[in-house]
MMTF fields as JSON, N, C-alpha, C and O atoms, coordinates in Angstrom:
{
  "mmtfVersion": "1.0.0",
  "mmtfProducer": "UNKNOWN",
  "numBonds": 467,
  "numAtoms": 468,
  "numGroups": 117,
  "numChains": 1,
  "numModels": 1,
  "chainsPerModel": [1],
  "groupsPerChain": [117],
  "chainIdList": ["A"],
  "bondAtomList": [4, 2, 8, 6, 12, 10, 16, 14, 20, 18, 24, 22, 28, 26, 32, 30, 36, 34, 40, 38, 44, 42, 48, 46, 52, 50, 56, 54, 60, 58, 64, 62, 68, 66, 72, 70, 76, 74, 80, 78, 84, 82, 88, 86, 92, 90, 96, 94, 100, 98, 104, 102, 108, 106, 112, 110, 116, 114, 120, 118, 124, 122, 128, 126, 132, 130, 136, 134, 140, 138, 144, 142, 148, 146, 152, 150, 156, 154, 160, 158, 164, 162, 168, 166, 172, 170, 176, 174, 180, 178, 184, 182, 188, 186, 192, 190, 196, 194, 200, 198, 204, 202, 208, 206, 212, 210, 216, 214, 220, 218, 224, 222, 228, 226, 232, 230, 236, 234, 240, 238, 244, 242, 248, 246, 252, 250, 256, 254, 260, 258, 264, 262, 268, 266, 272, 270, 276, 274, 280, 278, 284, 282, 288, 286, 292, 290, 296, 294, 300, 298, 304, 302, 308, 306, 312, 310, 316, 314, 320, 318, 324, 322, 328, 326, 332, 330, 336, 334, 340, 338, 344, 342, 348, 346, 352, 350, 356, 354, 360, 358, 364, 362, 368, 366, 372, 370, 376, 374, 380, 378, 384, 382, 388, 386, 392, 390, 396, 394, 400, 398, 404, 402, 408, 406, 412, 410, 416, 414, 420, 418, 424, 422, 428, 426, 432, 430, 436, 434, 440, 438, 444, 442, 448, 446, 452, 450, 456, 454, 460, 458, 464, 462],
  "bondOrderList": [1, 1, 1, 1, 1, 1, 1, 1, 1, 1, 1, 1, 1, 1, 1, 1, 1, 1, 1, 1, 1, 1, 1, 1, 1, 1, 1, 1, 1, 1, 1, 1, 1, 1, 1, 1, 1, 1, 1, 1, 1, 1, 1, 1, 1, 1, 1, 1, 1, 1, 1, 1, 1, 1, 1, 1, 1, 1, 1, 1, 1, 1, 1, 1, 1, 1, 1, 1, 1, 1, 1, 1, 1, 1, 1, 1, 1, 1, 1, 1, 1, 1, 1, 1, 1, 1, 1, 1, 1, 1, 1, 1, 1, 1, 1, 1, 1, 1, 1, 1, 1, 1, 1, 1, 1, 1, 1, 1, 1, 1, 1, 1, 1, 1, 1, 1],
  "groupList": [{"groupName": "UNK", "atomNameList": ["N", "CA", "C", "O"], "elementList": ["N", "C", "C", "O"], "formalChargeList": [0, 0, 0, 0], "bondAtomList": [1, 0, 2, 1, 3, 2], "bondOrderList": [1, 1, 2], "singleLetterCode": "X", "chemCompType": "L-PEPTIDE LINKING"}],
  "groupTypeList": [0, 0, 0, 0, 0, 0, 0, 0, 0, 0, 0, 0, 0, 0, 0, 0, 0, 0, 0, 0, 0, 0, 0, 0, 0, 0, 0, 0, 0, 0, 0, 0, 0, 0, 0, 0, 0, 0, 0, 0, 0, 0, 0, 0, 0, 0, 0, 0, 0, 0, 0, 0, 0, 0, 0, 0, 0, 0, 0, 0, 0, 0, 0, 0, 0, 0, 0, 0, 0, 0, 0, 0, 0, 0, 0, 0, 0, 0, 0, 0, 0, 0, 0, 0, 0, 0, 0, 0, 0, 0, 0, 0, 0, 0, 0, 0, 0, 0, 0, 0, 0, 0, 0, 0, 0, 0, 0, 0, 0, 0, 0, 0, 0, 0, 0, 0, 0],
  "groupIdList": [1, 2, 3, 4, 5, 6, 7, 8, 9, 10, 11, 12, 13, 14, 15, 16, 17, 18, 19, 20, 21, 22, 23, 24, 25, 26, 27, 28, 29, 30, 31, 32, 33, 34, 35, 36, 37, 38, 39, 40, 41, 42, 43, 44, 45, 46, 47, 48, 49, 50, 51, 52, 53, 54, 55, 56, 57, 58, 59, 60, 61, 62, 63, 64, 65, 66, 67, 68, 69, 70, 71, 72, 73, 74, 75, 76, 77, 78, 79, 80, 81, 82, 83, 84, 85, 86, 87, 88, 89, 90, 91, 92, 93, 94, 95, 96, 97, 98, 99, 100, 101, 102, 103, 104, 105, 106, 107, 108, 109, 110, 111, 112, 113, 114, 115, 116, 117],
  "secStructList": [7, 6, 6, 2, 2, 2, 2, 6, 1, 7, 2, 2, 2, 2, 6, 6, 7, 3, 3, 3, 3, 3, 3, 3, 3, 2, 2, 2, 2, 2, 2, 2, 2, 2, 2, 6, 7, 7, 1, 7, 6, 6, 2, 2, 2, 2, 2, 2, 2, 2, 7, 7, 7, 7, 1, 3, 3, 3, 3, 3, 3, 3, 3, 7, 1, 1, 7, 3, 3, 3, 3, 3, 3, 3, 3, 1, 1, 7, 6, 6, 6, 6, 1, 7, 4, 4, 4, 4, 7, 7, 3, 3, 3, 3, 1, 1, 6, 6, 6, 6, 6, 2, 2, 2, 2, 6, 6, 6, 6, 6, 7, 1, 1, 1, 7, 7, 7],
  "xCoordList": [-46.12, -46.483, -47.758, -48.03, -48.557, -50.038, -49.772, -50.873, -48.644, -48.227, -47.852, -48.433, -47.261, -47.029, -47.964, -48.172, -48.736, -50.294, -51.042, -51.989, -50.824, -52.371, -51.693, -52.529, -50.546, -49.565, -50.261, -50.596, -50.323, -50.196, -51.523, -51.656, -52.764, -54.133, -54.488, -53.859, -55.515, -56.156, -57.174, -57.304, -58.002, -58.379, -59.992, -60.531, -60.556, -61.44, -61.393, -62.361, -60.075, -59.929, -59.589, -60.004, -58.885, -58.642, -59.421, -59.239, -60.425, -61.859, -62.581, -63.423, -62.118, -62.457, -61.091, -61.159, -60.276, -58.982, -59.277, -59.543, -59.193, -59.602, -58.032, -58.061, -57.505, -56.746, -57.756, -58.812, -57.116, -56.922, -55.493, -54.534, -55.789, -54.396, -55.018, -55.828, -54.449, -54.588, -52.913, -51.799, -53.346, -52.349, -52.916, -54.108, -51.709, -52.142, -51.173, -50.108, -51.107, -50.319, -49.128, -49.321, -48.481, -47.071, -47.934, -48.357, -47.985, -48.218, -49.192, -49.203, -50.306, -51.518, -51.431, -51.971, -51.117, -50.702, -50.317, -51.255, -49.226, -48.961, -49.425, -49.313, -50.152, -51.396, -52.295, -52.607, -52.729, -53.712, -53.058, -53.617, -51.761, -51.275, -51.047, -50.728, -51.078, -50.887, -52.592, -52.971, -53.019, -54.076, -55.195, -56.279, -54.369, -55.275, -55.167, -55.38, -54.878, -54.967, -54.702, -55.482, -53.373, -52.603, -52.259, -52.355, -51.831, -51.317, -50.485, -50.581, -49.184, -47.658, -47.623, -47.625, -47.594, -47.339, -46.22, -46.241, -45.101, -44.024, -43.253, -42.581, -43.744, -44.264, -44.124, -43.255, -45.228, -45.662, -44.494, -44.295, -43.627, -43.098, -41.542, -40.654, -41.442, -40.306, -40.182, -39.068, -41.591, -41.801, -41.917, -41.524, -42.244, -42.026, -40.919, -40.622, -39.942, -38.459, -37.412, -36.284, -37.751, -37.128, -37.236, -36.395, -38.365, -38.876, -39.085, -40.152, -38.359, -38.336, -39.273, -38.98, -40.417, -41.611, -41.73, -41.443, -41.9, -42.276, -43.579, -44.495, -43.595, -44.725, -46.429, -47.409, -46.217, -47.186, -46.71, -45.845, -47.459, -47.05, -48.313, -49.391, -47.935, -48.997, -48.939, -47.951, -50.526, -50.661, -51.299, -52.262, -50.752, -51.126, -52.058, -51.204, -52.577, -53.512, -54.02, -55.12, -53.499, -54.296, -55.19, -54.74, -56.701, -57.102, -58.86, -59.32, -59.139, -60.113, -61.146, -60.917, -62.343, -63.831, -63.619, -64.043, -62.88, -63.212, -61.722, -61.287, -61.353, -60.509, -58.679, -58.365, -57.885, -56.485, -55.886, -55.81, -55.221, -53.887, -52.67, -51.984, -51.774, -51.169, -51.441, -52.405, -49.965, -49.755, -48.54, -47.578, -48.635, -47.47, -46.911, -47.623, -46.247, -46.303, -45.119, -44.03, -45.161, -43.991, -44.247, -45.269, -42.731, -42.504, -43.095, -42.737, -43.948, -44.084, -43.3, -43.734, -42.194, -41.375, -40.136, -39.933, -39.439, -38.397, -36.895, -35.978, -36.901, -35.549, -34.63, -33.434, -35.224, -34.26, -34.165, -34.29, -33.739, -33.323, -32.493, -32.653, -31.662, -30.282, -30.62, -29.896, -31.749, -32.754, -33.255, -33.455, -33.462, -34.321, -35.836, -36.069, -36.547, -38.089, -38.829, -39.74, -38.311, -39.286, -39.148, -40.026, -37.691, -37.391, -38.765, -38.68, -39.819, -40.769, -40.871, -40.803, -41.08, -41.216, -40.72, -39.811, -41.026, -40.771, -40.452, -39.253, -41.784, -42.044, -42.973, -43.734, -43.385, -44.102, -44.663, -43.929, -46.336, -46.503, -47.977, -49.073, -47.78, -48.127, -49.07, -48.591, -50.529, -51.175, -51.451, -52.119, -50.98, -50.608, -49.043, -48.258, -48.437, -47.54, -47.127, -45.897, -47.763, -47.267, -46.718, -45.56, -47.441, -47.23, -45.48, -44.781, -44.75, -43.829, -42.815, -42.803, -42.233, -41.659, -41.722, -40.897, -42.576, -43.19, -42.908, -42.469, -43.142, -43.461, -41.653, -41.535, -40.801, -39.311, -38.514, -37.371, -39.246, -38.404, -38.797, -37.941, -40.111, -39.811, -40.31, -40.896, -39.596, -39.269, -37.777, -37.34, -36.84, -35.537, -34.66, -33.673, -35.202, -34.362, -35.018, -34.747, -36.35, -36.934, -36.462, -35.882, -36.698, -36.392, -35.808, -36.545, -34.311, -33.629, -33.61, -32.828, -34.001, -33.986, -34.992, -34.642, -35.921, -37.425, -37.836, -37.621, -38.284, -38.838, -39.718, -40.286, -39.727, -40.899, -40.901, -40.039, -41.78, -42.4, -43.209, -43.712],
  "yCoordList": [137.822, 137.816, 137.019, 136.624, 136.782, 136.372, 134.702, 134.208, 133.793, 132.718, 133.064, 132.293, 133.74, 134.172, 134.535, 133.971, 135.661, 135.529, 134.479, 134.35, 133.576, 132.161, 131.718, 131.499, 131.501, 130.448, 130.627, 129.688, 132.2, 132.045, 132.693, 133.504, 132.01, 131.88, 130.704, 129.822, 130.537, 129.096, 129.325, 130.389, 127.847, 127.452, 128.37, 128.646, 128.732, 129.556, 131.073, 131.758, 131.582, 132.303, 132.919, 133.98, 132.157, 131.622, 132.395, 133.585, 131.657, 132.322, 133.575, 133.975, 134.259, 135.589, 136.499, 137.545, 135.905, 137.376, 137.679, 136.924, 138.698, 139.581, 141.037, 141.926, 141.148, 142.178, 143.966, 144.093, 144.692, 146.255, 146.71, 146.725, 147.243, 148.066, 149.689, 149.977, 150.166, 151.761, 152.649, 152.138, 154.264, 154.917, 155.826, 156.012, 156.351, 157.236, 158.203, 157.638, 159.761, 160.24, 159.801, 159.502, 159.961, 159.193, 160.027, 159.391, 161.285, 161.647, 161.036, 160.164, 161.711, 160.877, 159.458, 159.418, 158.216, 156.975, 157.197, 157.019, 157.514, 157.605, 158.172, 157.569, 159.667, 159.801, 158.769, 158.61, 157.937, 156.729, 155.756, 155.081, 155.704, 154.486, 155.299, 154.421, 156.369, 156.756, 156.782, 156.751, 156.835, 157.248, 155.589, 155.423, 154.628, 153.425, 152.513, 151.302, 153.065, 152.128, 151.079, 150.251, 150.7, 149.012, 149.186, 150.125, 148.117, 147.745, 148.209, 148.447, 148.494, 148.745, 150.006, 149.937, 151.063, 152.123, 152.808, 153.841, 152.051, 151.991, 151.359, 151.745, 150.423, 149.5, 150.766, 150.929, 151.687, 152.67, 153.895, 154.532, 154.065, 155.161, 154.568, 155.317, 153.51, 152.583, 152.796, 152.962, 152.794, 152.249, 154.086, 154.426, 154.884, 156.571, 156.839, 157.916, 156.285, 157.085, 156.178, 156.587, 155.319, 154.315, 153.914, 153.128, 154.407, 154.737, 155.549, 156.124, 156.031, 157.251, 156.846, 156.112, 157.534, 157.706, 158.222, 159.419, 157.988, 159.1, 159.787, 159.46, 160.933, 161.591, 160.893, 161.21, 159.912, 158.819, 157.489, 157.093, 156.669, 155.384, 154.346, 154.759, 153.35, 152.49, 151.912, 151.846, 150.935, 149.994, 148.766, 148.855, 147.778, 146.704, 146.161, 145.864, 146.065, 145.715, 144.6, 144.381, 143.514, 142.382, 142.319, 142.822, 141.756, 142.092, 140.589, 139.801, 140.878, 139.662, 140.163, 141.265, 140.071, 140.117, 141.316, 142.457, 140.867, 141.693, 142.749, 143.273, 142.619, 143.977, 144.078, 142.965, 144.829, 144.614, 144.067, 144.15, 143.166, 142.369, 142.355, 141.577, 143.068, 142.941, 144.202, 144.259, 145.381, 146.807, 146.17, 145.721, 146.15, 146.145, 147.679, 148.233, 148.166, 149.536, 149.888, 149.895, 150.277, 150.697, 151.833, 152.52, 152.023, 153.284, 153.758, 153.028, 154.635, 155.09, 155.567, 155.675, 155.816, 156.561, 155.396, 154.414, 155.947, 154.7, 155.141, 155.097, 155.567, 156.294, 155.192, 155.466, 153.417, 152.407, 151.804, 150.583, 152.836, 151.07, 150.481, 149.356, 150.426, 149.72, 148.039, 147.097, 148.311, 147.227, 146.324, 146.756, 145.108, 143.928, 144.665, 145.789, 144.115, 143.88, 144.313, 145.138, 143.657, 143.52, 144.718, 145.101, 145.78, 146.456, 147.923, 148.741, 147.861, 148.883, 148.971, 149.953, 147.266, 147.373, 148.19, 147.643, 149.435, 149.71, 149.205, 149.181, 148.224, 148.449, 147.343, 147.243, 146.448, 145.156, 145.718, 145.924, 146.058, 146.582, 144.949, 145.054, 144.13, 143.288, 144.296, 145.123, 144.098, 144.645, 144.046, 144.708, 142.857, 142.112, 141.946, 141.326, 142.581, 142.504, 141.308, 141.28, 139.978, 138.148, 138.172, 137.801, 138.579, 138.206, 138.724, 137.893, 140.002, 140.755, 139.322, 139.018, 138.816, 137.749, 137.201, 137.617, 136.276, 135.464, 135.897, 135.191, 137.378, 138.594, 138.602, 137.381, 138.887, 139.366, 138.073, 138.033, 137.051, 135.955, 135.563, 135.279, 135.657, 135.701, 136.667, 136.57, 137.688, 138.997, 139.311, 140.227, 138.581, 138.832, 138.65, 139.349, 137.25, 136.593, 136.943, 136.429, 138.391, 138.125, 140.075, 140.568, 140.878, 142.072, 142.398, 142.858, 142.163, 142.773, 144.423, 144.905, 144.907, 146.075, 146.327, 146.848, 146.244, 146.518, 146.228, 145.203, 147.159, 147.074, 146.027, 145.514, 145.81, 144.819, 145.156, 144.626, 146.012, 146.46, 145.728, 146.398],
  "zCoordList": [153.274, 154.677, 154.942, 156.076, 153.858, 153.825, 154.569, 154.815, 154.951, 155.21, 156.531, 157.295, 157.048, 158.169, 158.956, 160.03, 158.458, 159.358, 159.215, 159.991, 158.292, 158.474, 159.656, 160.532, 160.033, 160.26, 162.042, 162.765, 162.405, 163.753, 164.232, 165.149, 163.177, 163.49, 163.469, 162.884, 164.086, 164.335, 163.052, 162.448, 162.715, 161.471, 161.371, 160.299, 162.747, 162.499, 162.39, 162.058, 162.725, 162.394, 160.965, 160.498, 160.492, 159.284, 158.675, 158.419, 158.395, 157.724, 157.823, 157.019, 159.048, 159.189, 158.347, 157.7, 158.562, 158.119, 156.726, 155.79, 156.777, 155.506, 155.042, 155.893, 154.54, 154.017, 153.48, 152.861, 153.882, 153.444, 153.323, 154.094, 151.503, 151.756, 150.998, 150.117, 151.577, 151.552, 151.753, 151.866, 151.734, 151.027, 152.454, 152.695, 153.352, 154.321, 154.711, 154.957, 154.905, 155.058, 156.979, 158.157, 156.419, 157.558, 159.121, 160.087, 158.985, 160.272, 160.803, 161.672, 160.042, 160.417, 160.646, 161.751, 160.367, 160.187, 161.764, 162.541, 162.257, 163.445, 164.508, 165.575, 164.459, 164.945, 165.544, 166.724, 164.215, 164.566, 165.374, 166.239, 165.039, 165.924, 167.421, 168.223, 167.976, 169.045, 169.993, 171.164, 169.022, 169.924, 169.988, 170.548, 169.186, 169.185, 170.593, 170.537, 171.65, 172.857, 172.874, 173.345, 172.309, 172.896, 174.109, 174.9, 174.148, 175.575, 176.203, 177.407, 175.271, 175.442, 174.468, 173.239, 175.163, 174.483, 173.958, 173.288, 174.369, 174.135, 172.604, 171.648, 173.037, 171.165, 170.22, 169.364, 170.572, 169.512, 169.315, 168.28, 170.895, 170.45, 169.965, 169.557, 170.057, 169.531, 167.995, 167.498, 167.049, 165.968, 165.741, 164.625, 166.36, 165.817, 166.049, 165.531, 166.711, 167.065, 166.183, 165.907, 165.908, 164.898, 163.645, 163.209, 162.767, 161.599, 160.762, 160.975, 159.517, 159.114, 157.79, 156.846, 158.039, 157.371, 155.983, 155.988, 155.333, 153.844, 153.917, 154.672, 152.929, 153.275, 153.348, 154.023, 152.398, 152.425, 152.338, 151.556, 153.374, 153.534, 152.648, 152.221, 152.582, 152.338, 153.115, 153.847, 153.32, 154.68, 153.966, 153.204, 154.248, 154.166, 155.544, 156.379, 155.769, 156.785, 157.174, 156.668, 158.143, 157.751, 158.714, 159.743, 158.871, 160.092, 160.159, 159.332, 161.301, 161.763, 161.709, 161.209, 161.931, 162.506, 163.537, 163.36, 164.662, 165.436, 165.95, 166.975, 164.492, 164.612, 163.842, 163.419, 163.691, 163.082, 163.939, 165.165, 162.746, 163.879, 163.357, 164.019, 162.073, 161.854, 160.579, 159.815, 160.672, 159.876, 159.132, 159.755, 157.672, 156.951, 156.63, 155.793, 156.913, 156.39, 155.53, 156.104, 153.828, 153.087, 152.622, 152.585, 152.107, 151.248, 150.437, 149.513, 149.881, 148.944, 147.758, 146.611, 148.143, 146.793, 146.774, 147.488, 145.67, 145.26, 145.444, 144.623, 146.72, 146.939, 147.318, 147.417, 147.648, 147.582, 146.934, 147.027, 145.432, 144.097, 144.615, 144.141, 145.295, 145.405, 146.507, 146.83, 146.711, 147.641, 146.576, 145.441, 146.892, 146.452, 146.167, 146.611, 145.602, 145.239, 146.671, 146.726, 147.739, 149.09, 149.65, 150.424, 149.285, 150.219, 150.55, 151.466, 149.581, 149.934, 151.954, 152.693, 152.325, 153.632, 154.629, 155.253, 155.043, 156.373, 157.075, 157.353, 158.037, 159.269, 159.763, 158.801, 160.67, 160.735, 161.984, 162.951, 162.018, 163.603, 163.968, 163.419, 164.563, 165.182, 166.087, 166.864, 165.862, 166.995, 168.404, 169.198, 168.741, 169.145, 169.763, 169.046, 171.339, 171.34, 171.539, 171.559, 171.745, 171.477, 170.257, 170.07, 169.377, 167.679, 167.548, 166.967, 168.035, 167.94, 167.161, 165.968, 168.025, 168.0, 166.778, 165.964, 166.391, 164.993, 163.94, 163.032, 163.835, 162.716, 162.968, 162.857, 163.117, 163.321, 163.081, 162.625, 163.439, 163.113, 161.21, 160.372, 160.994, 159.738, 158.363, 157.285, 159.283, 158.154, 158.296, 157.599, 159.218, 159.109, 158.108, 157.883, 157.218, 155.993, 154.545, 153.46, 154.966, 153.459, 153.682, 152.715, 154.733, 154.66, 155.978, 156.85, 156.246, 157.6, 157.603, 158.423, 157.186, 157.25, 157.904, 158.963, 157.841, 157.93, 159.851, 160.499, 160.19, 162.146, 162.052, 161.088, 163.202, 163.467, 164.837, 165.538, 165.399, 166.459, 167.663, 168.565]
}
């Protein structure tokens, strides 16, 4: 995904994006995403009524200077051997509802399974 986010930053931004990945329990995880004040709150309850969570998720996080712009969020447990390598992916939450688009067009051919919010 690390090509996908340079792709639809400009070159000074570039230089600010920085990655976090961490281990967070599912509720909480969504918790945070409810109470983080986007725009489209709907976005959020799209990605809770359409996502079935494990008890802990991991987050890939990619984010700027002045704040996250992009939630990778996967599985923790390995209940999909029958999936490719990629299939940990959940879930693609664009903090950014412009980005939605970008992020879905190319996570469709590497993980169709996976939301993109």
């Amino acid at each position: 995904m690390l090509p996908v986010v340079r792709s639809v930053l400009t070159e000074a931004e570039r230089s600010t994006l920085n990655v976090e990945v961490f281990f967070a329990h599912g509720g909480r995880y969504q918790r945070r995403l409810l109470s983080s004040g986007l725009e489209d709150p709907a976005r959020v309850e799209r990605f809770l009524s359409g996502t079935a969570l494990s008890r802990y998720v991991g987050v890939v996080r990619f984010q700027l200077d002045d704040g996250a712009l992009v939630d990778i969020v996967c599985d923790t447990t390995d209940i999909r051997r029958y999936y490719p390598r990629r299939a940990p992916v959940l879930a693609v939450f664009p903090f950014a509802a412009k980005l939605v688009p970008t992020f879905a067009q190319a996570l469709a051919p590497m993980a169709p399974w996976a939301m993109v919010v």
